[in-house]
C-alpha positions in Angstrom: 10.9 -18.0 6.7 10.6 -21.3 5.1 6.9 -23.2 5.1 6.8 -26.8 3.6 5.3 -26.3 1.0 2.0 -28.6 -0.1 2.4 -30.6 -2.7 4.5 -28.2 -4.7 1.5 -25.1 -3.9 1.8 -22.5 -1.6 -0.7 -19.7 -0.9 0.3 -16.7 0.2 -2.1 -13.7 0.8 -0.7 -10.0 1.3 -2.8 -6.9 2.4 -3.2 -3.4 0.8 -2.2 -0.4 2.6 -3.3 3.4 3.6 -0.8 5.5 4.2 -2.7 7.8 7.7 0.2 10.1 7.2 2.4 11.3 4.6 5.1 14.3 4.7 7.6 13.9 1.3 10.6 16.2 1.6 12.1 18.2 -1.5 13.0 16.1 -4.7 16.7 15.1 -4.9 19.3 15.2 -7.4 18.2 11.2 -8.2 14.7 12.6 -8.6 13.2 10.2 -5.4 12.3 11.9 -2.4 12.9 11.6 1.2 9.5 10.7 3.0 8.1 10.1 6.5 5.0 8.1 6.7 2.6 6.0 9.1 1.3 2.7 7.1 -1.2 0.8 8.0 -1.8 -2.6 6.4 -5.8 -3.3 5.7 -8.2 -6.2 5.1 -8.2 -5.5 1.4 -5.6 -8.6 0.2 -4.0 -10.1 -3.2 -3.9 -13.6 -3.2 -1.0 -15.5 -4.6 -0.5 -19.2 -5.3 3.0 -20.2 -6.3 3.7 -23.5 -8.3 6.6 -25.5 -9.3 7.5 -24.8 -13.1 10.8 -25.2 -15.2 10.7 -21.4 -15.4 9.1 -18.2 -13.6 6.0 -16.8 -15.1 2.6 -15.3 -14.2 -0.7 -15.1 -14.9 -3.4 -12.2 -13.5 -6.9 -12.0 -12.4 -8.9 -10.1 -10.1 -12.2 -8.5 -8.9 -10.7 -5.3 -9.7 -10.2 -3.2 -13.4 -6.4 -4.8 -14.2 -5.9 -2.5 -17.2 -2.1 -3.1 -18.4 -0.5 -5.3 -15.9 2.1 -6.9 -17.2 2.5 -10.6 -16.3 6.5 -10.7 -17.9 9.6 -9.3 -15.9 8.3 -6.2 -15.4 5.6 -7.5 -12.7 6.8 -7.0 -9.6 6.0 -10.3 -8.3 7.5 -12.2 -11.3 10.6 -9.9 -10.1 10.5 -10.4 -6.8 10.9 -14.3 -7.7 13.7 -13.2 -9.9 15.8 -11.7 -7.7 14.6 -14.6 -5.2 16.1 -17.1 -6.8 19.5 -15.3 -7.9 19.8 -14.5 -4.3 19.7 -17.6 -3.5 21.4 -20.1 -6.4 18.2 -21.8 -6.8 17.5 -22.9 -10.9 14.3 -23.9 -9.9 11.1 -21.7 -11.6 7.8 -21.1 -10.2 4.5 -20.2 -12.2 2.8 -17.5 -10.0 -0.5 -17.2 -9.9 -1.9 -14.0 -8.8 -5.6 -12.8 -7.8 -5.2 -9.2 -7.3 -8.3 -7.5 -4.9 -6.4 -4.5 -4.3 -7.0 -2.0 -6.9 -4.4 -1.4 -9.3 -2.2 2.0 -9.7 -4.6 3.0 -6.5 -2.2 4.2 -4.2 -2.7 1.2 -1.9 0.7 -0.9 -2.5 -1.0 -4.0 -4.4 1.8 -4.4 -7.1 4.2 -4.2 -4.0 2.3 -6.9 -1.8 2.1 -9.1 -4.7 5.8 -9.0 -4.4 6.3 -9.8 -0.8 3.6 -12.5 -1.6 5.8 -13.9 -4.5 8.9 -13.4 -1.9 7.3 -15.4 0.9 5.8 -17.7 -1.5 8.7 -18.7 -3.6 10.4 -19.1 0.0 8.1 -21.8 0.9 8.3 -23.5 -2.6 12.2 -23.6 -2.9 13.0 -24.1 1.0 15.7 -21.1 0.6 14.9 -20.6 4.5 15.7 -16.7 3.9 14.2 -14.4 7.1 11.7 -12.0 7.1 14.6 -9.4 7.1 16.4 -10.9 4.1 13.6 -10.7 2.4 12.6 -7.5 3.7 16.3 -6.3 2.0 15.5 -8.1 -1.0 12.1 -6.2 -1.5 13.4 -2.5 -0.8 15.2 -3.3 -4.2 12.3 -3.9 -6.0 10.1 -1.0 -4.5 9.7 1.3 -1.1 6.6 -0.2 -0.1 7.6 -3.9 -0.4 8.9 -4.6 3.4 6.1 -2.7 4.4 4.0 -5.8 2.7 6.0 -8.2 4.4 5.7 -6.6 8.0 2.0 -5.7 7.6 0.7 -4.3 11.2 1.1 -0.7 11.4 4.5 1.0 11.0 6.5 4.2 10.4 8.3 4.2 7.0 11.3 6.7 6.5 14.2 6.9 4.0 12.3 6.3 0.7 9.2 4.6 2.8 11.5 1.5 3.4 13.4 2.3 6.5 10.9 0.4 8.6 9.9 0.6 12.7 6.8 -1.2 14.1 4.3 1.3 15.1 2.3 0.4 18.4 -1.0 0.8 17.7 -4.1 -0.6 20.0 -7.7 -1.6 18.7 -8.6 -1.6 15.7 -9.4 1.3 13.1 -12.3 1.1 10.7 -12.0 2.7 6.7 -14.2 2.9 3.7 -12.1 3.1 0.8 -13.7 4.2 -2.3 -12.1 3.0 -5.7 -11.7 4.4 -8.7 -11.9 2.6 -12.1 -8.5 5.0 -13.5 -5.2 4.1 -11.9 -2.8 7.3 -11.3 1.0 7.1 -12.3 3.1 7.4 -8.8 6.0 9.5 -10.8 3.3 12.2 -12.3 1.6 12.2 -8.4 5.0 13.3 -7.3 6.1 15.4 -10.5 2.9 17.5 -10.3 4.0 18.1 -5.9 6.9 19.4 -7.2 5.3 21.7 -9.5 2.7 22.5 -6.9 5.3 23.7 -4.4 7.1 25.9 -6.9 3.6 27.4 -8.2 3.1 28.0 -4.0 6.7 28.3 -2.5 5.4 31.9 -1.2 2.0 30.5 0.7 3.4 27.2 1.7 7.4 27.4 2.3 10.2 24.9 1.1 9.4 21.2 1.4 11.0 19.8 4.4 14.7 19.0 4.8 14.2 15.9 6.9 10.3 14.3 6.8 9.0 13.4 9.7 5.8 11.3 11.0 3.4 13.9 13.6 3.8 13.0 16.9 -0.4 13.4 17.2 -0.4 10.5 15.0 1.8 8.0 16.9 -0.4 9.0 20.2 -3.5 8.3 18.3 -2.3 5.0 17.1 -1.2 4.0 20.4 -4.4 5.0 21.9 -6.4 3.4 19.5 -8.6 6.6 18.9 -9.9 7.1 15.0 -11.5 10.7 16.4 -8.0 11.3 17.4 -6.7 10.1 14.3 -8.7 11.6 12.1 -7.8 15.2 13.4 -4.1 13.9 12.4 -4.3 12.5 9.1 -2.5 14.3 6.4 -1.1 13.3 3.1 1.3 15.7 0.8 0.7 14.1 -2.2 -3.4 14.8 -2.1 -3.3 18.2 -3.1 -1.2 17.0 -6.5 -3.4 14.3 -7.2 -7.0 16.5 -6.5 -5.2 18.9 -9.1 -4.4 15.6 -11.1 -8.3 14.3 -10.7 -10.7 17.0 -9.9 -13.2 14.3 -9.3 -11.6 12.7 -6.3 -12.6 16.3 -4.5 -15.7 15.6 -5.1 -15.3 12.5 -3.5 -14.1 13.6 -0.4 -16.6 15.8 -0.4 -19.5 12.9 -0.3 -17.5 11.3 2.4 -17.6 14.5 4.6 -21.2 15.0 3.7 -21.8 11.4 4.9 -20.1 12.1 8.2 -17.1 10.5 7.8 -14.5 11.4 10.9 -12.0 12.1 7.9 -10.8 11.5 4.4 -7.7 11.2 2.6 -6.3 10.2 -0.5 -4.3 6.8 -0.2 -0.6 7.3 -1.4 -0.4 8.7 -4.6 -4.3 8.0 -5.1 -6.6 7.8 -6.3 -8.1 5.3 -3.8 -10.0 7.5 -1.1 -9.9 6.2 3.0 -12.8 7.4 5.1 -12.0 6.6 8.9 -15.2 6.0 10.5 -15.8 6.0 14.0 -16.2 2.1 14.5 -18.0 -0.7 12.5 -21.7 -0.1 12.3 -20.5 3.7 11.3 -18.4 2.4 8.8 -21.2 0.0 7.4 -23.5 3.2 7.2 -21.1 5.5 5.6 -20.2 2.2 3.1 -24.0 2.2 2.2 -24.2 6.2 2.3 -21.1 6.4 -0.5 -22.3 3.4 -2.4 -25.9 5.1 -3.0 -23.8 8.5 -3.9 -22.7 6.1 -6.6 -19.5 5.3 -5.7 -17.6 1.9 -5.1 -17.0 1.5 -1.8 -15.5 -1.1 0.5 -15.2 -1.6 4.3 -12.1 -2.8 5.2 -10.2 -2.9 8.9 -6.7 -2.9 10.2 -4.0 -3.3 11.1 -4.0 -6.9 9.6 -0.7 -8.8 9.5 1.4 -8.9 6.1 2.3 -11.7 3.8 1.7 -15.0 5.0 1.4 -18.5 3.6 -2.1 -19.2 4.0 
């Protein structure tokens, strides 16, 4: 996937995601669970410039509340050149500098895009040549949502969210995410679903053996039809994370009130996604939710993932 690189620069940008569907099956013995989702990459992007330097490090800005991102070996990115170059026998370092846009611990994949920006990135700088499958392997050991990042587009996700098919999906599907200034941890999101289905194993049944994405979805992606897909939105791991964050209900509530087609939480939250019905509704319910108080952003998709700009 090698680009020549510009004069020892490359700029790659890498989208957020929403996640229109999410079933997670029961925890496993390893404490990860088994999940079956549609994601669908968005015009919400980081931006990452990679430079040559005798070692890999990283610096972090952004139009978004960064809180405690860590710009050492723990930052996904900074890891994702890690493994990159011990993949590949390559001594050479990069300094990373990364613009983040997608808001941080939101439930949107923007530590994990960074990564398959610093993957793509460092690609282009070194001239390892590795495809977009070898480094779509290389990311699924750094986190679920990382090929995802690469592919962009709109795809189904099974396994641990990495087990990646291209989704066909026609037109394009309008959103107003609203943000939240307080990140939420994606272990305590899932911890808490655990806990909710053993408070409700009576009323709701045992989590599924074997996930799997709604066939209403795929038909409402293929038709391009956000009425369609709004009726077919779900997402297990809202119901933890409105117990979590009373406040998102709220939210959701403004959304509906607004006359959204439908709301849900992104991921693991707390990053809301209204699905309006095209782009002068999505501009109205943008202005609706931002005199409600509330940061909101229009965004579109699907958008394709990482590239070298």
């Amino acid at each position: 996937m090698s680009t020549a690189a510009s004069a020892g620069r490359v700029h790659v940008r890498a989208p957020g995601k929403i996640n229109v569907f999410l079933e997670v099956g029961d925890v496993q013995e390893d404490g990860y669970h088994d999940v079956a989702t549609a994601y669908q990459a968005v015009s919400l992007y980081e931006d990452l410039w990679a430079s040559d330097a005798e070692e890999i490090t990283a610096h972090v800005s952004g139009d978004v509340p960064l809180g405690d991102v860590p710009v050492d070996e723990r930052n996904l990115a900074v890891r994702a050149a890690l493994l990159l170059a011990a993949a590949t026998g390559t001594d050479r370092g990069a300094h990373l500098e990364i613009r983040k846009s997608v808001p941080v611990a939101g439930g949107m994949g923007g530590g994990s895009a960074d990564a398959a920006a610093a993957l793509v990135a460092c690609d282009a700088l070194w001239g390892t040549g590795l495809s977009t499958a070898e480094l779509a392997r290389l990311g699924a050991r750094i986190g679920a949502d990382v090929p995802f990042s690469l592919l962009g587009g709109t795809a189904i996700g099974t396994g641990r969210g990495d087990e990646l098919s291209p989704a066909l999906a026609h037109g394009r599907f309008d959103w107003v995410l609203v943000l939240s200034e307080e990140g939420m941890s994606t272990p305590v999101v899932y911890g808490e679903l655990d806990a909710h289905r053993a408070r409700h194993l009576v009323d709701i049944g045992p989590a599924p053996r074997q996930p799997r994405v709604d066939p209403d979805v795929l038909h409402a992606l293929r038709q391009g039809d956000p009425g369609m897909l709004a009726a077919a939105l779900r997402n297990d791991l809202q119901a933890p994370a409105l117990k979590l964050r009373p406040d998102l209900a709220r939210a959701l509530e403004t959304g509906e009130r607004a006359e959204a087609l439908a709301g849900i939480v992104s991921g693991s939250g707390p990053t809301i996604a209204f699905l309006a019905a095209d782009d002068a509704s999505a501009l109205d319910l943008q202005i609706s939710l931002s005199a409600a108080g509330l940061t909101a952003l229009h965004v579109h998709g699907p958008v394709p993932g990482a590239r070298v700009v």
